[in-house]
KOLGUBA-662250 format. One record per residue: residue in one letter; x, y, z of N, C-alpha, C, O, CB in turn; residue number from 1. Coordinates in steps of 0.2 Angstrom, whole numbers, plus 5000, padded with zeros to 4 digits. Glycine has a CB too. Layout:
+--------+------+------+------+------+------+------+------+------+------+------+------+------+------+------+------+-----+
| residu |  n.x |  n.y |  n.z | ca.x | ca.y | ca.z |  c.x |  c.y |  c.z |  o.x |  o.y |  o.z | cb.x | cb.y | cb.z | num |
+--------+------+------+------+------+------+------+------+------+------+------+------+------+------+------+------+-----+
|      A |    X |    Y |    Z |    X |    Y |    Z |    X |    Y |    Z |    X |    Y |    Z |    X |    Y |    Z | NUM |
...
+--------+------+------+------+------+------+------+------+------+------+------+------+------+------+------+------+-----+
//
This chain:
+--------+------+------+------+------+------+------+------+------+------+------+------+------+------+------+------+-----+
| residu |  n.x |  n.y |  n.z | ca.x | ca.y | ca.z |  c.x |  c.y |  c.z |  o.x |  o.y |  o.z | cb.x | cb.y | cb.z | num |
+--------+------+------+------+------+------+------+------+------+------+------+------+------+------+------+------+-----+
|      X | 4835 | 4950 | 5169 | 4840 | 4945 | 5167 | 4840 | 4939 | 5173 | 4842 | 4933 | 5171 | 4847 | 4947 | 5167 |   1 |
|      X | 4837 | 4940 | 5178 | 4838 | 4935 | 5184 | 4832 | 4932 | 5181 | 4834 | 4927 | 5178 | 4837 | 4938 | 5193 |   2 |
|      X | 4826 | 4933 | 5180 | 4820 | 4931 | 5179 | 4822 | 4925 | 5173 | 4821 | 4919 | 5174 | 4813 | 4938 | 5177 |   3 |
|      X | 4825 | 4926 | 5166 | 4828 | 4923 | 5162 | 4831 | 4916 | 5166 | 4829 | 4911 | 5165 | 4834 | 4927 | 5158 |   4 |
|      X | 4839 | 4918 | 5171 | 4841 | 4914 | 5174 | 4838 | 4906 | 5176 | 4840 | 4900 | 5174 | 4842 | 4918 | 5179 |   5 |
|      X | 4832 | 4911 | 5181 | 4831 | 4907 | 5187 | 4821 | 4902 | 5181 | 4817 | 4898 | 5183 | 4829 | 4915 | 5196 |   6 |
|      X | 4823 | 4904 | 5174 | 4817 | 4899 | 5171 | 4822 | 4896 | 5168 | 4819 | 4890 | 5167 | 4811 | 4901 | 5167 |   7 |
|      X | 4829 | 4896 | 5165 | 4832 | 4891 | 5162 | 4836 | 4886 | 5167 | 4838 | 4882 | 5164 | 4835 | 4893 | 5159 |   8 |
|      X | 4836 | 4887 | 5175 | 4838 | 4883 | 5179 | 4831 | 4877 | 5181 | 4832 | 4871 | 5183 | 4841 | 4888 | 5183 |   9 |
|      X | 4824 | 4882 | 5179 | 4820 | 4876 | 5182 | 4817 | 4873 | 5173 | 4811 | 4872 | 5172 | 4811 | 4879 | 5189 |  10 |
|      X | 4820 | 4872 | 5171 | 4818 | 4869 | 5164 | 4817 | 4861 | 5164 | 4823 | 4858 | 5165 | 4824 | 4871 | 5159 |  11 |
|      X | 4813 | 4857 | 5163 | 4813 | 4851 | 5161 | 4818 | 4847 | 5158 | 4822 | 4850 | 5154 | 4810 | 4851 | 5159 |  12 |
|      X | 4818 | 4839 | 5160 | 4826 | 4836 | 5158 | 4824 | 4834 | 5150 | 4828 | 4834 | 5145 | 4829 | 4827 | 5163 |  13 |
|      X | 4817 | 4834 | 5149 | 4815 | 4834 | 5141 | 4818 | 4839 | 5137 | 4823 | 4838 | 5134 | 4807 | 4834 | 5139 |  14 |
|      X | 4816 | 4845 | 5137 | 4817 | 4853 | 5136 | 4828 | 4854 | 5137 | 4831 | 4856 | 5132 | 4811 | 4857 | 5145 |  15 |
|      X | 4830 | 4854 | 5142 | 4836 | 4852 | 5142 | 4839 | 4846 | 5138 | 4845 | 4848 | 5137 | 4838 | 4852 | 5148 |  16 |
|      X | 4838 | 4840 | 5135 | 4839 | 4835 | 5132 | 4838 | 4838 | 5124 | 4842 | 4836 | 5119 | 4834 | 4829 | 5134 |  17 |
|      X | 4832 | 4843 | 5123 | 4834 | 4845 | 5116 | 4838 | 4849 | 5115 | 4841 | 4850 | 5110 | 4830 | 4847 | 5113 |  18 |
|      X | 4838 | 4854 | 5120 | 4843 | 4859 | 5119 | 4851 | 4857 | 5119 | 4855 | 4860 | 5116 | 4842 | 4865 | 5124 |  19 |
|      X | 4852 | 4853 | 5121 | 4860 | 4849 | 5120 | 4862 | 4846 | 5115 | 4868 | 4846 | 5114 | 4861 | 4844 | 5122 |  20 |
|      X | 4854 | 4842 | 5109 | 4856 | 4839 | 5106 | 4855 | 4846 | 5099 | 4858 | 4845 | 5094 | 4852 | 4833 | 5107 |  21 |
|      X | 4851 | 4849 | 5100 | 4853 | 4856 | 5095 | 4859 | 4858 | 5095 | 4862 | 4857 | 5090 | 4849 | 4862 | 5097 |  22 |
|      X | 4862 | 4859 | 5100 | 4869 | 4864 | 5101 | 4873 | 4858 | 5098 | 4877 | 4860 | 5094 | 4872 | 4866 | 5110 |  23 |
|      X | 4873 | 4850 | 5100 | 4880 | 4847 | 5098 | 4879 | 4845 | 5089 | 4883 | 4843 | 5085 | 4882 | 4838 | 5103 |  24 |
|      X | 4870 | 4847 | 5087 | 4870 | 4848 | 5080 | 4873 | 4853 | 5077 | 4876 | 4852 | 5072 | 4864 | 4847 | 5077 |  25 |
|      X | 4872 | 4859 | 5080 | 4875 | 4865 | 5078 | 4882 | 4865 | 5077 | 4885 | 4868 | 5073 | 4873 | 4870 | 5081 |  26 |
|      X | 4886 | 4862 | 5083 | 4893 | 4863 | 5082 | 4895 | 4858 | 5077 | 4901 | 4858 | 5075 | 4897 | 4862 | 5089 |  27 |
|      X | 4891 | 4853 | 5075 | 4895 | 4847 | 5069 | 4893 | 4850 | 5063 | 4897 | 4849 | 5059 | 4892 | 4838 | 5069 |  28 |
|      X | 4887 | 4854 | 5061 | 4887 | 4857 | 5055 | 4888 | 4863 | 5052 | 4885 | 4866 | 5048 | 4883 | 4856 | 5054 |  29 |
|      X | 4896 | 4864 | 5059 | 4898 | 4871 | 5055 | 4899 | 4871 | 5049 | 4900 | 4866 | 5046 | 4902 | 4875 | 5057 |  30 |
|      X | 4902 | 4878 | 5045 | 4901 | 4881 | 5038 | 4907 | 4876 | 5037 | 4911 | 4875 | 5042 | 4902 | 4891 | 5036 |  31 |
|      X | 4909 | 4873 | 5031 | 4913 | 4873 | 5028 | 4917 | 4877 | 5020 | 4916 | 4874 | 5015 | 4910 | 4870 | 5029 |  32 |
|      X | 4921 | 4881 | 5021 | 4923 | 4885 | 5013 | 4928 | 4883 | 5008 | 4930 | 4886 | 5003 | 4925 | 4891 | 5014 |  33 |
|      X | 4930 | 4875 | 5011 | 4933 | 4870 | 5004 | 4939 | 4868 | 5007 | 4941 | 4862 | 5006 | 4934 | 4874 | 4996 |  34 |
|      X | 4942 | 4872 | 5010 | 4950 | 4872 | 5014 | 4949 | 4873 | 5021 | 4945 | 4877 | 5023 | 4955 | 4879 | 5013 |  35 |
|      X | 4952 | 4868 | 5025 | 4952 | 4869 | 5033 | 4959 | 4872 | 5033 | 4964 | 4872 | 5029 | 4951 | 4861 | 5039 |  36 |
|      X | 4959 | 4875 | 5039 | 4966 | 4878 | 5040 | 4971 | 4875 | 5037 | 4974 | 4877 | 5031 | 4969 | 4877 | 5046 |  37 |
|      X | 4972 | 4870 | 5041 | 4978 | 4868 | 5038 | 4981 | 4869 | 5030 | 4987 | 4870 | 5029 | 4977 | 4861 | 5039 |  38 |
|      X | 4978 | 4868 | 5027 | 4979 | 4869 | 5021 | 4981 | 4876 | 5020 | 4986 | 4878 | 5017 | 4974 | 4865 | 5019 |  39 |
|      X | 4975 | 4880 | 5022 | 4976 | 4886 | 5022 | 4983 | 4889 | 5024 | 4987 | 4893 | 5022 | 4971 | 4888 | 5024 |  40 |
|      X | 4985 | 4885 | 5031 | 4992 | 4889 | 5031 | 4997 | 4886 | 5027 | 5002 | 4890 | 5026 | 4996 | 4890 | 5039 |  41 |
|      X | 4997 | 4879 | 5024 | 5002 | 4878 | 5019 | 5001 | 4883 | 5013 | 5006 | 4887 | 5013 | 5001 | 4870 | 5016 |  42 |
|      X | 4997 | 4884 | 5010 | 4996 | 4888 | 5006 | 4998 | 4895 | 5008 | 4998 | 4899 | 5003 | 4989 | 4887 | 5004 |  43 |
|      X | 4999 | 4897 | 5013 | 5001 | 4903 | 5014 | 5008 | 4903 | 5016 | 5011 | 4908 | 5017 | 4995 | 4907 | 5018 |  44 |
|      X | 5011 | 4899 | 5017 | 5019 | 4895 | 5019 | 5020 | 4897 | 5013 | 5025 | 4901 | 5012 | 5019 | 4887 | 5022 |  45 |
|      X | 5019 | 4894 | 5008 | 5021 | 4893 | 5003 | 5022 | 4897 | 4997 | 5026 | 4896 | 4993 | 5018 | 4890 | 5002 |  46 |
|      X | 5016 | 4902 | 4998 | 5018 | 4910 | 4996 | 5023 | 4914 | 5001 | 5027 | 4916 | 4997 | 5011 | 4915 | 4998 |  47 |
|      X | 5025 | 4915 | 5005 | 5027 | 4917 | 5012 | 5037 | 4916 | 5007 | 5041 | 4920 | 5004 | 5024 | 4910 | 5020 |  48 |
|      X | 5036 | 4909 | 5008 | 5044 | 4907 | 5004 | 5043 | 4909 | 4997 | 5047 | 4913 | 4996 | 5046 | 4897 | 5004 |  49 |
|      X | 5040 | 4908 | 4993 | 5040 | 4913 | 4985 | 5041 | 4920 | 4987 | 5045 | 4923 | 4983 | 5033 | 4913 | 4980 |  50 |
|      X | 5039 | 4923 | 4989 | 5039 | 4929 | 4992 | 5047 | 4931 | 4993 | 5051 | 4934 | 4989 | 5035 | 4929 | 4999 |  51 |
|      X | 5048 | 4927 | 4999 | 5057 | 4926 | 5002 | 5061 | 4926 | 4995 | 5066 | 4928 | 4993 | 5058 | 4918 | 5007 |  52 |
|      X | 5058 | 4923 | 4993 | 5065 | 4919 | 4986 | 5067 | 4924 | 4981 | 5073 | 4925 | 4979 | 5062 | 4913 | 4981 |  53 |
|      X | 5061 | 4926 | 4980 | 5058 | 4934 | 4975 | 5062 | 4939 | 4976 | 5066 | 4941 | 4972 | 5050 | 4938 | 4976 |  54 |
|      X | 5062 | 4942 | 4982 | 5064 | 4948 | 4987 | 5072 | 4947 | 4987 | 5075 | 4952 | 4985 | 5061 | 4947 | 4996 |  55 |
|      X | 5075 | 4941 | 4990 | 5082 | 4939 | 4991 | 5086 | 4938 | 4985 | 5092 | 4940 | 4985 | 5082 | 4932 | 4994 |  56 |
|      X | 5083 | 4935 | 4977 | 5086 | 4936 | 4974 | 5087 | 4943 | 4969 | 5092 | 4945 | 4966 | 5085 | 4931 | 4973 |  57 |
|      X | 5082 | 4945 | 4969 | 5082 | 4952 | 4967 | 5089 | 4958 | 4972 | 5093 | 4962 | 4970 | 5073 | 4954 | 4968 |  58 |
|      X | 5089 | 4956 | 4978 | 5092 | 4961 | 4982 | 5100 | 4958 | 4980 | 5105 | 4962 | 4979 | 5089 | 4959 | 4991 |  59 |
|      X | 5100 | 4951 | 4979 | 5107 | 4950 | 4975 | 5110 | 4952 | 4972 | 5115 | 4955 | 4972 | 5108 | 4946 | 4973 |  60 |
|      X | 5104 | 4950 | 4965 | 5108 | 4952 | 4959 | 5108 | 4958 | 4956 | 5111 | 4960 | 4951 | 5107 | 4948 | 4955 |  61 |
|      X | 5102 | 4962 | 4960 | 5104 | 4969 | 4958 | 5099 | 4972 | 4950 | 5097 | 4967 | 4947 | 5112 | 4970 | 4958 |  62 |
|      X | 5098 | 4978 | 4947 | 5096 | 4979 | 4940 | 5098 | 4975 | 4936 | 5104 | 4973 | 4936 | 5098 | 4984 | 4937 |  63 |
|      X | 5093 | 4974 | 4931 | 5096 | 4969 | 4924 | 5101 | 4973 | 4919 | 5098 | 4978 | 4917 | 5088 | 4966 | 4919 |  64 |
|      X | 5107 | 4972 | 4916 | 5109 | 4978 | 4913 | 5106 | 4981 | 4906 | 5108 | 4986 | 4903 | 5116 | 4977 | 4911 |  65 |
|      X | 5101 | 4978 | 4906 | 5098 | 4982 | 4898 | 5095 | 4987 | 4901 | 5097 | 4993 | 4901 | 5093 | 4979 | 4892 |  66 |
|      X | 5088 | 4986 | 4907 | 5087 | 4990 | 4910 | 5089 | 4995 | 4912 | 5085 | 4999 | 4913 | 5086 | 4989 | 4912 |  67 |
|      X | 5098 | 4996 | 4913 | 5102 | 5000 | 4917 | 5103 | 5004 | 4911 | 5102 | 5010 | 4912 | 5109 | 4997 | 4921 |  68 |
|      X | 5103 | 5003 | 4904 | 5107 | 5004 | 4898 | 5098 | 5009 | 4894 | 5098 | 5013 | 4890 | 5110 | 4995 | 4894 |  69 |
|      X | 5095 | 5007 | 4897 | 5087 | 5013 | 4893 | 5088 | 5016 | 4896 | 5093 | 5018 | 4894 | 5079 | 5012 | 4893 |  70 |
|      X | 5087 | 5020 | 4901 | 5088 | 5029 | 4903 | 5094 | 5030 | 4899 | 5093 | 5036 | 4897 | 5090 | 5031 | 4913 |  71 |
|      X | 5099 | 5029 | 4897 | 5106 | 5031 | 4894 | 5105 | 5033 | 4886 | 5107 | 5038 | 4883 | 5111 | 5024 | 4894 |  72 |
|      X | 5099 | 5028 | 4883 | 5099 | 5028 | 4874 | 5093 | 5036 | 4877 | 5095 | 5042 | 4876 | 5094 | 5018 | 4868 |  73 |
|      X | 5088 | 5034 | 4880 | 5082 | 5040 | 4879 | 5087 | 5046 | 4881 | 5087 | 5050 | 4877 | 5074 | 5039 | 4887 |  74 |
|      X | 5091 | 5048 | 4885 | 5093 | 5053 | 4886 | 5098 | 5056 | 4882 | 5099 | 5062 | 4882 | 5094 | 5052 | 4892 |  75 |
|      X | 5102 | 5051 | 4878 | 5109 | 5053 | 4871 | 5103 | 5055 | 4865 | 5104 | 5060 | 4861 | 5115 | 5043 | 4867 |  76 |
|      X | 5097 | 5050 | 4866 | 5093 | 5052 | 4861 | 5088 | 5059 | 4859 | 5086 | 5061 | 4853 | 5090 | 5046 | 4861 |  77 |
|      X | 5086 | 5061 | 4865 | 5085 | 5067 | 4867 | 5091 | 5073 | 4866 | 5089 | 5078 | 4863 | 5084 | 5067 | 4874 |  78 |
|      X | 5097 | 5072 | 4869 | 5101 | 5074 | 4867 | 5104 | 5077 | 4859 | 5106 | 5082 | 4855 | 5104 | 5070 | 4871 |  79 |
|      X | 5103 | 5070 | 4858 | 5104 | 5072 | 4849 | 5098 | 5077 | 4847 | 5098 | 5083 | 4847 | 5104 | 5063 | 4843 |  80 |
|      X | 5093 | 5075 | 4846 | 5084 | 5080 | 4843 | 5087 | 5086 | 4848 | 5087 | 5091 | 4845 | 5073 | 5077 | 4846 |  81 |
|      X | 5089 | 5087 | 4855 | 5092 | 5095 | 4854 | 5096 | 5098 | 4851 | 5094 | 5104 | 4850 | 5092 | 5098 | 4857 |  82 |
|      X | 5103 | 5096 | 4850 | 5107 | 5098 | 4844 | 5103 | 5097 | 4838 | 5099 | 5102 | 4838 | 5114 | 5093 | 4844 |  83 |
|      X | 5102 | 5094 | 4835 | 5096 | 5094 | 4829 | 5093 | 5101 | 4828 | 5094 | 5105 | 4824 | 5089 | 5090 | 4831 |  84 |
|      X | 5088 | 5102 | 4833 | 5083 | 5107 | 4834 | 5088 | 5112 | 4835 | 5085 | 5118 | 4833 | 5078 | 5106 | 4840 |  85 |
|      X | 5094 | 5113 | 4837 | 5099 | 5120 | 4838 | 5102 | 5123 | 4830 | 5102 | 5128 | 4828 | 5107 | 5117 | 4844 |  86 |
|      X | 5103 | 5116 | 4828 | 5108 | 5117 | 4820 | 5101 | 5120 | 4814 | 5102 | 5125 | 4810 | 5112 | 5107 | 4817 |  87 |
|      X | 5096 | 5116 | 4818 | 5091 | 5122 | 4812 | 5087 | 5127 | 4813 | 5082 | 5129 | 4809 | 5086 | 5120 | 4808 |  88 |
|      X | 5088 | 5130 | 4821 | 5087 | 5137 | 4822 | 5093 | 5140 | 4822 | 5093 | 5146 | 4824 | 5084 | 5138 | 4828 |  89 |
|      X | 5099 | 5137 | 4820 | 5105 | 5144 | 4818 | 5103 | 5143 | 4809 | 5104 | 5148 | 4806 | 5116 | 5143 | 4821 |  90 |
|      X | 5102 | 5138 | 4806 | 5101 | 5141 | 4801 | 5095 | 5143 | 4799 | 5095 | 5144 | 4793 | 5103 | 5138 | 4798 |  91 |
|      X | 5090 | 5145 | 4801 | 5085 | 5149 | 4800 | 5087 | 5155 | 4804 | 5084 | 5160 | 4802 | 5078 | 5146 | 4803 |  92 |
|      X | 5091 | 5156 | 4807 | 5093 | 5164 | 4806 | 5099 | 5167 | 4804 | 5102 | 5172 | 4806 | 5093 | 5168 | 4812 |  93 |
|      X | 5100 | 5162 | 4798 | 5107 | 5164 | 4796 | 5103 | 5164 | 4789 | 5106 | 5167 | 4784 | 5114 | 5158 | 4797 |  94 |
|      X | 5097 | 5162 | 4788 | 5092 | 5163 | 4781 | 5088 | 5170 | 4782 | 5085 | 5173 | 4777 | 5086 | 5157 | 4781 |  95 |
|      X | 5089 | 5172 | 4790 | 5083 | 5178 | 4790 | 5088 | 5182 | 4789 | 5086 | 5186 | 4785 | 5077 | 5181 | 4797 |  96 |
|      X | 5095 | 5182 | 4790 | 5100 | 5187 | 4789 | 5102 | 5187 | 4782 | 5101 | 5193 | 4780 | 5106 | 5186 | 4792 |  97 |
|      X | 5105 | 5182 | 4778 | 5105 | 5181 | 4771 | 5098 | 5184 | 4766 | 5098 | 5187 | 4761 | 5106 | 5174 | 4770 |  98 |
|      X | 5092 | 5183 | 4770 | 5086 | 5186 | 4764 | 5086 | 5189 | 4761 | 5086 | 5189 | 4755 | 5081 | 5188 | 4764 |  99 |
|      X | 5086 | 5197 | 4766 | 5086 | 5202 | 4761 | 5093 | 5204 | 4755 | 5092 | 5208 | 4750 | 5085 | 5207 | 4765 | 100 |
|      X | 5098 | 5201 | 4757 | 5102 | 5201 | 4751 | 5103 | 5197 | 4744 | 5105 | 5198 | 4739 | 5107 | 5200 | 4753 | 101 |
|      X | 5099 | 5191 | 4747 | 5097 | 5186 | 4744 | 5091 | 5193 | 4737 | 5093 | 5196 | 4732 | 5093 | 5178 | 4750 | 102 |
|      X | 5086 | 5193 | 4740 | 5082 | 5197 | 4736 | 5084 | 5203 | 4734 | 5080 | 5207 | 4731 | 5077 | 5199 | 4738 | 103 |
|      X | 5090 | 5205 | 4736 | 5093 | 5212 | 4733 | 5095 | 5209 | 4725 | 5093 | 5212 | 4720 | 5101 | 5216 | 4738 | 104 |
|      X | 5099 | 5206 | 4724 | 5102 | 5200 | 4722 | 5098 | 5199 | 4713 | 5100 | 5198 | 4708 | 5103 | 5193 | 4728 | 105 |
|      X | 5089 | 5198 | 4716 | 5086 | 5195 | 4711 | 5085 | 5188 | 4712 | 5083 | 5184 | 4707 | 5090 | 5197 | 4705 | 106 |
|      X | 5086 | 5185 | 4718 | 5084 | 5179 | 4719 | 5090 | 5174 | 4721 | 5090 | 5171 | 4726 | 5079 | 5178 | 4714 | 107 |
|      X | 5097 | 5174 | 4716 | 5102 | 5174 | 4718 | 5107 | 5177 | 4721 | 5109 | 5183 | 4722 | 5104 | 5173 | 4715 | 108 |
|      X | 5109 | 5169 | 4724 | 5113 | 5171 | 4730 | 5120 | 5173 | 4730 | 5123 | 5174 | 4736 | 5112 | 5166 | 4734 | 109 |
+--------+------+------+------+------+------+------+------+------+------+------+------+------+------+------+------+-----+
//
């Protein structure tokens, strides 16, 4: 690393004149990706407060009532198909009990 050092200290003022004028081309043609900062943090400011606004008013006003009101129909409505489903398993065993009299009978009941 010394040997590196001690040849870029005895370098010519030609040789040093290009290498300056490389470096101050390199630092003016850095990348550009369409947006400088600036912009970029408006743009992200600006999400930031939509964000905020979203969050705050939701925390306000709380569930929408219909929303509140669907778990209620799905669950009455469930409710009912199992009463349903109860009323025609007592009468399917109020038919397995009746059958055989029914068929003692001659088919009438």
């Amino acid at each position: 690393m010394a040997a590196l050092d001690d040849r870029a200290a005895n370098l010519d003022a030609g040789t040093l004149a290009r290498l300056a004028a490389s470096r101050h081309g390199a630092a003016r043609r850095r990348p550009s990706f369409g947006l400088d900062a600036r912009r970029w943090q408006a743009i992200g400011g600006l999400a930031l407060a939509a964000s905020v606004v979203f969050g705050v008013s939701v925390w306000l006003h709380g569930p929408m009532q219909g929303d509140a009101a669907r778990p209620r129909r799905a669950r009455d409505a469930a409710e009912d198909e199992e009463l349903e489903l109860l009323e025609r398993l007592e009468f399917y065993r109020w038919l397995e009990i009746e059958k055989p009299q029914v068929a003692e009978n001659g088919g009438n009941a």
